[in-house]
Structures are given as structure tokens and as C-alpha cells.
C-alpha positions in Angstrom: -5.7 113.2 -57.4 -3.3 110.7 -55.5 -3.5 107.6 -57.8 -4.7 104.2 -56.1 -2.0 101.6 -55.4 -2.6 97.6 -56.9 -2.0 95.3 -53.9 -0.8 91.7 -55.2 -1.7 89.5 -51.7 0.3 86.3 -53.4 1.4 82.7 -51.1 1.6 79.0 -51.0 -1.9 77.0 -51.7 -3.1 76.6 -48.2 -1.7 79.8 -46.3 -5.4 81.0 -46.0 -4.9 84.2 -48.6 -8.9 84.1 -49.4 -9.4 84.2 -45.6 -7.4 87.3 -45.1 -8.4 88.8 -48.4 -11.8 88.5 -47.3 -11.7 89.6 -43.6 -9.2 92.6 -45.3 -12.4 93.6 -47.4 -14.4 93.6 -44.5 -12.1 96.1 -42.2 -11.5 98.3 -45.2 -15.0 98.1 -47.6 -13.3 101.3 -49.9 -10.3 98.5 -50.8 -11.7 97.1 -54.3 -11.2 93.1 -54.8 -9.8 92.8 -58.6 -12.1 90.9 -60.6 -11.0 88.3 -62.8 -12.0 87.5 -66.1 -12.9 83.7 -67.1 -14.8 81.5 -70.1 -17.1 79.4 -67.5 -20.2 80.0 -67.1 -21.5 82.0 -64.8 -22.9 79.7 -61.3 -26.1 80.6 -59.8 -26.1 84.3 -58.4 -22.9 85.0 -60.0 -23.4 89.3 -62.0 -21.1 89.7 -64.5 -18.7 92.5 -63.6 -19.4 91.7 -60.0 -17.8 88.1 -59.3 -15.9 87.9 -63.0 -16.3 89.2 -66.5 -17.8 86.5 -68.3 -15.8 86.1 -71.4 -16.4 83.6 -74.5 -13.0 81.5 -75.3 -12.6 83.7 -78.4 -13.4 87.3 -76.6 -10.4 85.6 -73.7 -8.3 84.5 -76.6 -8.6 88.4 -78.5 -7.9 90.0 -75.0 -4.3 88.0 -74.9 -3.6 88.7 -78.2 -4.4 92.5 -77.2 -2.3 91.9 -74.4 -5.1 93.1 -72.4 -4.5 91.0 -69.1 -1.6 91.3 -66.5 -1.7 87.2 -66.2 -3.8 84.3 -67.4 -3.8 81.0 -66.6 -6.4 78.1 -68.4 -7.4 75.4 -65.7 -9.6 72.5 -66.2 -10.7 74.1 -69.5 -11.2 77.1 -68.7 -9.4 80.3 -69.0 -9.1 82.8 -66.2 -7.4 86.1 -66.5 -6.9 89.6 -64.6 -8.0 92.6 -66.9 -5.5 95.2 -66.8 -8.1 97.8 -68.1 -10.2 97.4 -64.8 -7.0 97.6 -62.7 -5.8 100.8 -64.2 -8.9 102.7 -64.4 -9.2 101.7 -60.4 -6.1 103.2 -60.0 -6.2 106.0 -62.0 -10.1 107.1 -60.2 -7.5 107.3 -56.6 -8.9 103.8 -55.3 -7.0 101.0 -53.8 -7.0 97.3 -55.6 -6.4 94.2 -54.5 -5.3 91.0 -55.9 -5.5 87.8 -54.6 -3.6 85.5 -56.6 -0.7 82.5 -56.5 2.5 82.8 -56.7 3.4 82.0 -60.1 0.3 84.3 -61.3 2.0 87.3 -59.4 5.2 86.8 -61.0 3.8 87.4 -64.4 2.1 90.4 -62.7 5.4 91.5 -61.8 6.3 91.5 -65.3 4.2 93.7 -66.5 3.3 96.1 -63.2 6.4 96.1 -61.4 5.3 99.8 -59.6 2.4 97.1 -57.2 2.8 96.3 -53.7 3.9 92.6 -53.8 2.9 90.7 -50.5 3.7 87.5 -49.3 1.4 85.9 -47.1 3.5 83.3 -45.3 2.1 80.2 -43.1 4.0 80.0 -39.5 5.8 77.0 -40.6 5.3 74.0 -42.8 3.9 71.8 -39.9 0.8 74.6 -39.6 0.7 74.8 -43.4 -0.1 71.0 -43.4 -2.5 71.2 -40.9 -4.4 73.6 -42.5 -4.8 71.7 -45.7 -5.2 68.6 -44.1 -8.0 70.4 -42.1 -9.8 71.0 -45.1 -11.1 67.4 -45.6 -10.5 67.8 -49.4 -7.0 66.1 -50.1 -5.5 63.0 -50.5 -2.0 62.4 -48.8 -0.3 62.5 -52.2 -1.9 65.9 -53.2 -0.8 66.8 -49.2 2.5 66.0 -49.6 2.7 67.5 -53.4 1.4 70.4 -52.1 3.4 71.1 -49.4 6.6 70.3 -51.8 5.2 73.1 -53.8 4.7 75.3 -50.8 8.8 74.8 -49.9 9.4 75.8 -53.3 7.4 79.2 -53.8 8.2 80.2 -50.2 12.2 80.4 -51.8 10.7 82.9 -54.4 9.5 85.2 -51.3 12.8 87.3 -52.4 10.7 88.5 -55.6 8.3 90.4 -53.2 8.1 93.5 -51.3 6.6 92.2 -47.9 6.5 89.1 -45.7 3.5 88.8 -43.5 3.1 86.0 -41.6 -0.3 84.5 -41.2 -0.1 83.3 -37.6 -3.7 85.2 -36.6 -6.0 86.8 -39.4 -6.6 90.1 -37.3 -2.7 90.5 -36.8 -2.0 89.8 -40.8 -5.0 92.2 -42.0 -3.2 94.9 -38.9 -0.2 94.5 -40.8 -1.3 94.6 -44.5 -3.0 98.1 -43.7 -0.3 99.3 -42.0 1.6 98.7 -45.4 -0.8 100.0 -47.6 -0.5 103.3 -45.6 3.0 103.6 -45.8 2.9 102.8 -49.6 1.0 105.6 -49.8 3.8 107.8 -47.9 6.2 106.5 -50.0 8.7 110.0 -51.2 8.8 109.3 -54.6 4.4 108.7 -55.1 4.6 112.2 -52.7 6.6 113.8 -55.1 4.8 112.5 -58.3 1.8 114.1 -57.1 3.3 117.1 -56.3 4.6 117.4 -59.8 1.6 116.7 -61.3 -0.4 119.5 -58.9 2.2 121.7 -60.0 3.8 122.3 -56.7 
């Protein structure tokens, strides 16, 4: 069986990567969304397994120590975490993952899955990147401007990833982002591999 590939979708705060994750689910339902692990409590409706694994702060801290997640992070305290369990057994069944995440979370990724599609969902400038989050309603001009001087500085990391997609239209970035994922899968050397292993 062809093994799945782990998409990491990875940009600037802002570039609308929850949008085109989202509207990427909805053209391709077989893609799977990787679900994090965290130590808050579940919020009305949220399944356990389905929108996160629900984790005590002890459970969280064993799985680092077990090295059992690609990344983690622990934000407004709370930890939050990507299983690397649940991404390998995806992979492993033939199934696509994808993982929507920030930038510095993707370079720890990196570190530890290097063989994953790294894309970089980038905004079609800085001036459309500020309108977006000033269209949100939610920031102060401080937290604009900190933001956007964050956004200039992960955009130089783009180097550290495999693809640049820029999000000018959702439907053209999702077009793209497919047409990746298929030629991922064309790649020689995952051809070969699974010729080798089918004894061919």
C-alpha cells in the first residue's frame, strides 16, 4: 500500500491558513485534518478524538518526556501538542494528513519529519496581510503593527519550506495545494519505495 503523505499548511498570523485549510477539507473530505492534543477542557460539543485529544497536564507532560509529539507549544496555560502516533498510523493506513500550524510550530516539525510536504501559505503583500487582520475587528494597532513585524520576519524563513502558495483567492490556493499533493505523490523516489516494498 502507497503510504499517505503529512501536509504541514504553515504562514504568517493573518494569511487566512484556517480558511484554506477548511475550504481544502471541503474539496477533498478523504484529506484527514491532524488533531491536536491539549490540557483545556473540552468546550461545548467538542468529542474527544474528534476536535483534540483531551489530555491532563501530567498525561501532556509524560507524552513529551516519551517524546510522543512532533511539536508543543503551552499558551495561556495550557498545553497544546501534535501526536505523532496519530500522524503515523494515518500515514502508514495510505491516507493523506494535514496540518495546519505556525511557522515556528512547523519548524520543530521539520525537525523531527523532515520526509512532509512543507507549504507556505503566503499573503499577496503586507498591505493585504494588514487588511485582513485589521478586518478582523479583534486587534489593537500595537498588536497590528507587532503582528505584521512578525509576519516580515517568518515570511524570510519561507526558504525552510518546500512550496510557496500565494493566498490571493481561496479556490486558486486550494487548486494549487492539490495540485501539489498529486505530484508529491508522483514523486520517483515514493514510486520506487513502493515498488521495493511490492517486490517489483
Amino acid at each position: 500500500m502507497e503510504k499517505g503523505l503529512l501536509i504541514v499548511l504553515s504562514g504568517p498570523s493573518g494569511v487566512g491558513k484556517g480558511t484554506v485549510c477548511a475550504a481544502l477539507r471541503k474539496r477533498k473530505p478523504e484529506l484527514i485534518y491532524s488533531i491536536s492534543a491539549t490540557t483545556r477542557k473540552p468546550r461545548q460539543g467538542e468529542a474527544d478524538g474528534v476536535n483534540y485529544f483531551f489530555k491532563t497536564k501530567e498525561e501532556f507532560q509524560k507524552m513529551i518526556q516519551n517524546n510522543e509529539l512532533l511539536e508543543w507549544a503551552e499558551y495561556v496555560g495550557n498545553y497544546y501538542g501534535t501526536p505523532i502516533e496519530f500522524v503515523k498510523k494515518t500515514i502508514d493506513s495510505g491516507e493523506d494528513i494535514i496540518l495546519e500550524i505556525d511557522v515556528q510550530g512547523a519548524l520543530k516539525v521539520k525537525e523531527k519529519f523532515p520526509e512532509a510536504v512543507y507549504v507556505f501559505l503566503v499573503p499577496p503583500s503586507i498591505d493585504e496581510l494588514k487588511n485582513r487582520i485589521e478586518g478582523r475587528g479583534t486587534e489593537t494597532a500595537d498588536n497590528i503593527k507587532h503582528r505584521l513585524s512578525m509576519a516580515q520576519e517568518e515570511i524570510e524563513l519561507l526558504k525552510h519550506y518546500d512550496y510557496a502558495v500565494v493566498n490571493d483567492k481561496i479556490d486558486n490556493a486550494c487548486s494549487k495545494i492539490e495540485c501539489i499533493i498529486v505530484a508529491e505523490h508522483c514523486k520517483r523516489f515514493r514510486f520506487i519505495e513502493n515498488k521495493t516494498k511490492e517486490g517489483v
